[in-house]
N, C-alpha and C positions, 0 to 999 in steps of 0.2 A: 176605804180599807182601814183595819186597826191593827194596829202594833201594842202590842204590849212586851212586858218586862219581868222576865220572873224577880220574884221576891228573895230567892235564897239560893245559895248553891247547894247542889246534887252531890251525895258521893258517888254517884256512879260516873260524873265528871272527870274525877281523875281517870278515868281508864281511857276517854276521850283527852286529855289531855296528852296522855302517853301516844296516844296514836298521832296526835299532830306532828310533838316531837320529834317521833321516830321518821316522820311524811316528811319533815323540813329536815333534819340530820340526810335522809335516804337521797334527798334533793340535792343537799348542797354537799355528798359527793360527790354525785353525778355531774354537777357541773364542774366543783376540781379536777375531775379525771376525765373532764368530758373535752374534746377537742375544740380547738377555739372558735372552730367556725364549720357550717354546715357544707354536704356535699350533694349539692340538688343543682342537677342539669339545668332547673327553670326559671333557677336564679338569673343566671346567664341573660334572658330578655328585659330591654327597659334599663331602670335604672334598680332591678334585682327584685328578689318576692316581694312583695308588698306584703305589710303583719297588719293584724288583724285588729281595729281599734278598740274592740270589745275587751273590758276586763273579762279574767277568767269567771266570775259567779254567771257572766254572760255567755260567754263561750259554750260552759258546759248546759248550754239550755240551745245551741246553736247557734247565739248568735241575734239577740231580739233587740238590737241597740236603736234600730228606729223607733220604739213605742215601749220601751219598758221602763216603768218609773218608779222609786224607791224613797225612801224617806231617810235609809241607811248605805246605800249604795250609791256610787258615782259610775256615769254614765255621760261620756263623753265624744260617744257615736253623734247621738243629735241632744245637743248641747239646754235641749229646751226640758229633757228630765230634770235639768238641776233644780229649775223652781220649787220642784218637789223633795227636795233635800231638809231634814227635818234637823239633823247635827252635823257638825263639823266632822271630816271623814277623811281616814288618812289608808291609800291604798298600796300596797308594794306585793310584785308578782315575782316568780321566778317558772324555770319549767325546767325540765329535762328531756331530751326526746333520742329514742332510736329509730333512725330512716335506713331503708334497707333497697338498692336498687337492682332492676329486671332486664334484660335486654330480651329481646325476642324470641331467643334461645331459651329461654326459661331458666337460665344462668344466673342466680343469685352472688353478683360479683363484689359487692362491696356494705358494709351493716356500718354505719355510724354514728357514736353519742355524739349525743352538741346539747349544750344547755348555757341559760343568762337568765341577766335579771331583764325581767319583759317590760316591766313600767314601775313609775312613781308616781303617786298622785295627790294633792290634797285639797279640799273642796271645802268650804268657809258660806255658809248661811248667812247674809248679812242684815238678820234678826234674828232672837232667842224666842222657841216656844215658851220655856218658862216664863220668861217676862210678859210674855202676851199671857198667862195661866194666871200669875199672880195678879195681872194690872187688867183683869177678867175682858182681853181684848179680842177681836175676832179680826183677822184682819185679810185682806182683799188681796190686797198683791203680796208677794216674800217672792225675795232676790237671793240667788248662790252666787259663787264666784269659782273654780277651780285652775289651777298648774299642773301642767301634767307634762313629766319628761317620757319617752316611750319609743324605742325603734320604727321610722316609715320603711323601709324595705332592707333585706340583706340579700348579701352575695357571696352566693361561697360554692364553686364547680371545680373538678377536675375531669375532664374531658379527654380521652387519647383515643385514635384511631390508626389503624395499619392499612397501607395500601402499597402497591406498586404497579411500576410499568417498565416496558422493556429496556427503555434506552437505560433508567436510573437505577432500576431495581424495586427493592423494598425502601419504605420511607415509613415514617413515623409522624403525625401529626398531634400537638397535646394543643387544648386551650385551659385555661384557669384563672381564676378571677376569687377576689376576696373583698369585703370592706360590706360598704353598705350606709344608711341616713339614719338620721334621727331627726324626729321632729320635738319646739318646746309648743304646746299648746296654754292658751288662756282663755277659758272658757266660762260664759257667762249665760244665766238661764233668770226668766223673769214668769213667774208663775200669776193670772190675771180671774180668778173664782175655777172654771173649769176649761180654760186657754192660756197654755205657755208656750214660750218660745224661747230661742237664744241665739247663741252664735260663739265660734269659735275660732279663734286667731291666732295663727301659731306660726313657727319660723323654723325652717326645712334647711339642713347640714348635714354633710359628709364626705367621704372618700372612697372610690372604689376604684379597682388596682385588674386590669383584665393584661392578661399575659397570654399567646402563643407563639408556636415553637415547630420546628421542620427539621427533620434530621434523616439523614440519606444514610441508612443502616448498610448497605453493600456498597457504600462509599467513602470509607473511612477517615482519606482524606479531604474529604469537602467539608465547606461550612456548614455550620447547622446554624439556621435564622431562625432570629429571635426579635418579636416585638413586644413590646411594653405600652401600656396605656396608665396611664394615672387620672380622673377623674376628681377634681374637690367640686361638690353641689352646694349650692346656696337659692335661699328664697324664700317666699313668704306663703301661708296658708289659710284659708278661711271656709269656714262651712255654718249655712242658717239651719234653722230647724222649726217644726210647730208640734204641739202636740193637744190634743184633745179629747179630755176625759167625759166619757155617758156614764151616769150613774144610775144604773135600775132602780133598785130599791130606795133612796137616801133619805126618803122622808121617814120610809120606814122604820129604816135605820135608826134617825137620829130620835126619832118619836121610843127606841127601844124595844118594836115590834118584830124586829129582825138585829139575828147577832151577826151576818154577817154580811157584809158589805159589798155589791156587784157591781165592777166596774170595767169597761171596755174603753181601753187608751188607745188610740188612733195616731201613729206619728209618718211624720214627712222629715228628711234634709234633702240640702242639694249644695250639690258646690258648683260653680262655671272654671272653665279650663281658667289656670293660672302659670303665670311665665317661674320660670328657677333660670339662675344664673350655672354657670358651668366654665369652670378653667382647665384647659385641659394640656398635659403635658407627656410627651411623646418619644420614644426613637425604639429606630431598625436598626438593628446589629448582627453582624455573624463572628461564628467562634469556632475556630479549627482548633481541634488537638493533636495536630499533625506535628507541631513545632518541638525541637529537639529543647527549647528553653523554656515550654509551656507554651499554656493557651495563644491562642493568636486571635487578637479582636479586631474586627473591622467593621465599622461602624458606617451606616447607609443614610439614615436621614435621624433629624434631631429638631422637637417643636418644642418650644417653651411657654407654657403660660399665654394659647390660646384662647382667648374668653369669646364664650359666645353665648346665645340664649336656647334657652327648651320652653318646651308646654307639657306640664300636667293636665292629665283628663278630665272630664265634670266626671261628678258622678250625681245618683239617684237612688234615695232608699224612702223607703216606704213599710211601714208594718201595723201589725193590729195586736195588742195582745185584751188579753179577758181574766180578769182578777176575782175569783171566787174568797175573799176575803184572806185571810192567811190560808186558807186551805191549800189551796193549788190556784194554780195560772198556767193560760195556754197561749201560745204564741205563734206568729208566723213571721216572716220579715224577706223581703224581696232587693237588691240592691242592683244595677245595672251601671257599668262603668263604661267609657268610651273611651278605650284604650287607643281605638284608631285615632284620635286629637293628638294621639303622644307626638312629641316632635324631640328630636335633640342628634346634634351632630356627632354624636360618639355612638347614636343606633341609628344604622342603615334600612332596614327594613322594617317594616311597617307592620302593627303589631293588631290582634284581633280585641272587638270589644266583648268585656265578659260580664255575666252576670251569675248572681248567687243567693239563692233560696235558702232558707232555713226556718225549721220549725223545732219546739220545744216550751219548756217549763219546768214548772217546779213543785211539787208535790209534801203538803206540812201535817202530819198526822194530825197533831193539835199543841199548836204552838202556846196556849196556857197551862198544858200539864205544868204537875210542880213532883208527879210523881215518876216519871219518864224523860229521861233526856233526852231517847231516839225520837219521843213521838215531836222533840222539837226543832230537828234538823229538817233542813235542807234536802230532799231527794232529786237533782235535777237531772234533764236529761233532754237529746237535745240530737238534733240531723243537721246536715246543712251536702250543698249539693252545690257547688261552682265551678267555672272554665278560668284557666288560667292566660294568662295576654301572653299567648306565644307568638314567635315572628308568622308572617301571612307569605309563605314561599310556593316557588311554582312546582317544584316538588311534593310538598303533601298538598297543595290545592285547599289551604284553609283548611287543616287539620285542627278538631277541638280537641284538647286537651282539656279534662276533665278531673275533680277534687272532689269526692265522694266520702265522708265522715258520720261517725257517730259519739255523739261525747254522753260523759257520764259524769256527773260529781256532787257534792253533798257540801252545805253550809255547816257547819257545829259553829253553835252560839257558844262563846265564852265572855267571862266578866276580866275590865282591864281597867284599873283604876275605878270600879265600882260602878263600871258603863259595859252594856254588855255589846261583844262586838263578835268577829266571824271568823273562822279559820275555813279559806274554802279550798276543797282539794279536789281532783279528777284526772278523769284519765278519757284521752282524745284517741280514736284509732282509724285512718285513712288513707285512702289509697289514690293516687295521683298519677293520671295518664295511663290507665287501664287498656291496651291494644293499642298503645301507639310503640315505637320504638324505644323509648325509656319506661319504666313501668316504678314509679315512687310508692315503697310502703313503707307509714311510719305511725309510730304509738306515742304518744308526748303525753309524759305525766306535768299535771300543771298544781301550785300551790301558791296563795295568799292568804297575805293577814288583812282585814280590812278593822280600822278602828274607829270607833263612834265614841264623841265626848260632847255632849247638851252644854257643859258651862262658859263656854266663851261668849263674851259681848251681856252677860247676865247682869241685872243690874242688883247691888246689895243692899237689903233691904234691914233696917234694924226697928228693933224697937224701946 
């Protein structure tokens, strides 16, 4: 593949510029005004949704983190793209999203914003192409190195249901829960002529907070119970990777007899189920408002600072993508998780394994114009099609719930300190649990700066 760099800035730059602007101002209201936490039923299973480890220039192509390799992008799905890393890369995401949910009634009962910042990243070459350019070296191996701070799953449901019976009457049932993990990852990728590999190690923390509640509405003087759960997670993480590049044409290439470069990257990770710690701390209470002095609490059972262990799942990804030199690239990516290994004392039932297809790329009119700025963007675009780990109950009989999306979004190259780097923006639209009894739609606008600088570790050269 070739990269190149324009030579000069565009006036028609600034009008791109103003659009970024306006894309990160329009974002970071949405997250001030946006509510601090999401409201999805499917958080609720596990230790809450698992997010997605693909940066967004990934996402909006669906999702190619098994086999997609960049020179200017980080990629910390499977750890073995870094090899490919040609500068030092510093990435930070943010998103905004509106989810809107269905019950079976076709009742659109509740619409809500939620938005954060999605990751941080910075990724370290630990050699300079220039210095191999100048010291006219060609070299065999080149090692990356990245950090990456990024959300592993969130939780955020509010849950109420009405029923009654004869003896009690009507009652009220609510669950709700909030918090969620983050993981830090350190990730290392070793590139070997046309086989890389890597590996990624990282450490798993958080807090999730699950509450339900009982209240006997045609009973006004009775308790309403109330239990509490507090969750703090801890643990460690690891995932290997390989990846292996075919090059069609390369003699031709390099001989000059062809400008552009055909290459089909073949990638594999895997991770084997890993233990997390888990302390967990507890009480049942009730609370009458019956009392002429206030509340009246009576309190039923109280745990503190039970520790005990879980298991995280393996998982398995695998993709192919095809590089038509900066033209375009197409991709595919399969990933299969084995939810049912989940194990942990604070989730009682037992959860379905899922998997998730995706397909996408990227589309470059002609990334050397000097007279077109669009023809040098980014067009990506991208499916993806996965089941989410809901509990496996005797009532739906192994019902799959299902996460059906289509992403859209666009690279603009901009210059930052005289290095040209990426403002990536898009827009995600998907729908989650189609014909089951919750029905999840939501639109998540997503925005990153990603920055490229070639001079670290450069060696100076005088004369």
């Amino acid at each position: 593949m070739t990269y190149a760099q324009p030579s000069s800035k565009l006036p028609s730059q600034s009008v791109v510029y103003r659009m970024i602007l306006c894309s990160l101002l329009l974002l970071t209201t949405i997250i001030a005004t946006a509510q601090p936490k999401q409201n999805s039923p499917y958080s609720r299973f596990g230790i809450g949704d698992v997010g997605d480890r693909n940066f967004y220039y990934s996402q909006f192509m669906g999702g190619l983190g098994a086999s997609y390799i960049s020179p200017y992008q980080i990629n910390v799905v499977n750890p073995a793209s870094l090899g490919h890393l040609s500068a030092t890369t510093f990435d930070i995401g943010v998103f905004g999203e509106l989810s809107g949910l269905k019950d079976r009634s076709d009742e659109i009962y509740q619409n809500v914003w939620n938005g954060n910042l999605s990751y941080m990243s910075l990724a370290v070459p630990l050699q300079n192409k220039l210095n191999d350019i100048l010291d006219r070296k060609e070299r065999d191996v080149t090692v990356a190195t990245a950090f990456t701070l990024m959300p592993y799953s969130n939780v955020g449901y509010n849950i109420a249901t009405q029923d009654s019976t004869d003896n009690l009457g009507a009652f009220n049932r609510n669950f709700s829960g909030n918090g969620g993990s983050y993981q830090v990852l350190w990730s290392n990728g070793v590139k070997y002529k046309n086989l890389s590999f890597g590996i990624n190690l990282g450490y798993l923390f958080g807090k999730i907070q699950n509450v339900r509640s009982l209240r006997f509405i045609d009973r006004p003087s009775s308790f309403q119970t109330i239990g509490e759960e507090n969750i703090e997670i801890s643990g460690f993480l690891y995932n290997v990777g390989l990846i292996y590049n075919h090059y069609f044409n390369r003699a031709d290439y390099e001989e000059k007899k062809a400008t552009l470069l055909k290459t089909l990257s073949l990638g594999l990770y895997y991770n084997s189920r890993t233990n997390f710690n888990t302390s967990l701390s507890s009480r049942e209470f009730g609370v009458s408002q019956s009392g002429s002095a206030g509340p009246i609490l009576d309190t039923l059972t109280v745990n503190n600072d039970v520790v005990s262990q879980g298991k995280l799942p393996s998982e398995l990804g695998v993709g192919a993508t095809y590089y038509h030199g900066e033209k375009f690239a197409l991709g595919v990516n399969y990933v299969a998780t084995s939810w049912s290994d989940f194990s942990s004392d604070f989730v009682n039932n037992p959860l379905n394994n899922t998997t998730k297809l995706s397909f996408g790329g990227f589309y470059r009119p002609n990334y050397k114009s000097v007279t077109s700025y669009f023809s040098r963007v980014y067009y990506r675009f991208g499916f993806h099609y996965e089941t989410v780990p809901n509990e496996v109950l005797p009532e739906n009989m192994g019902e799959t719930v299902r996460d059906v999306g289509l992403n859209f979004g666009f690279g603009f190259p901009f210059f930052y300190q005289r290095k040209i780097s990426h403002a990536n923006l898009g827009l995600s639209l998907g729908l989650r649990g189609q014909g089951t009894a919750i029905e999840e739609r939501y639109m998540r606008i997503s925005f990153s700066f990603t920055f490229n600088d070639d001079e670290w570790f450069i060696k100076r050269k005088y004369n």
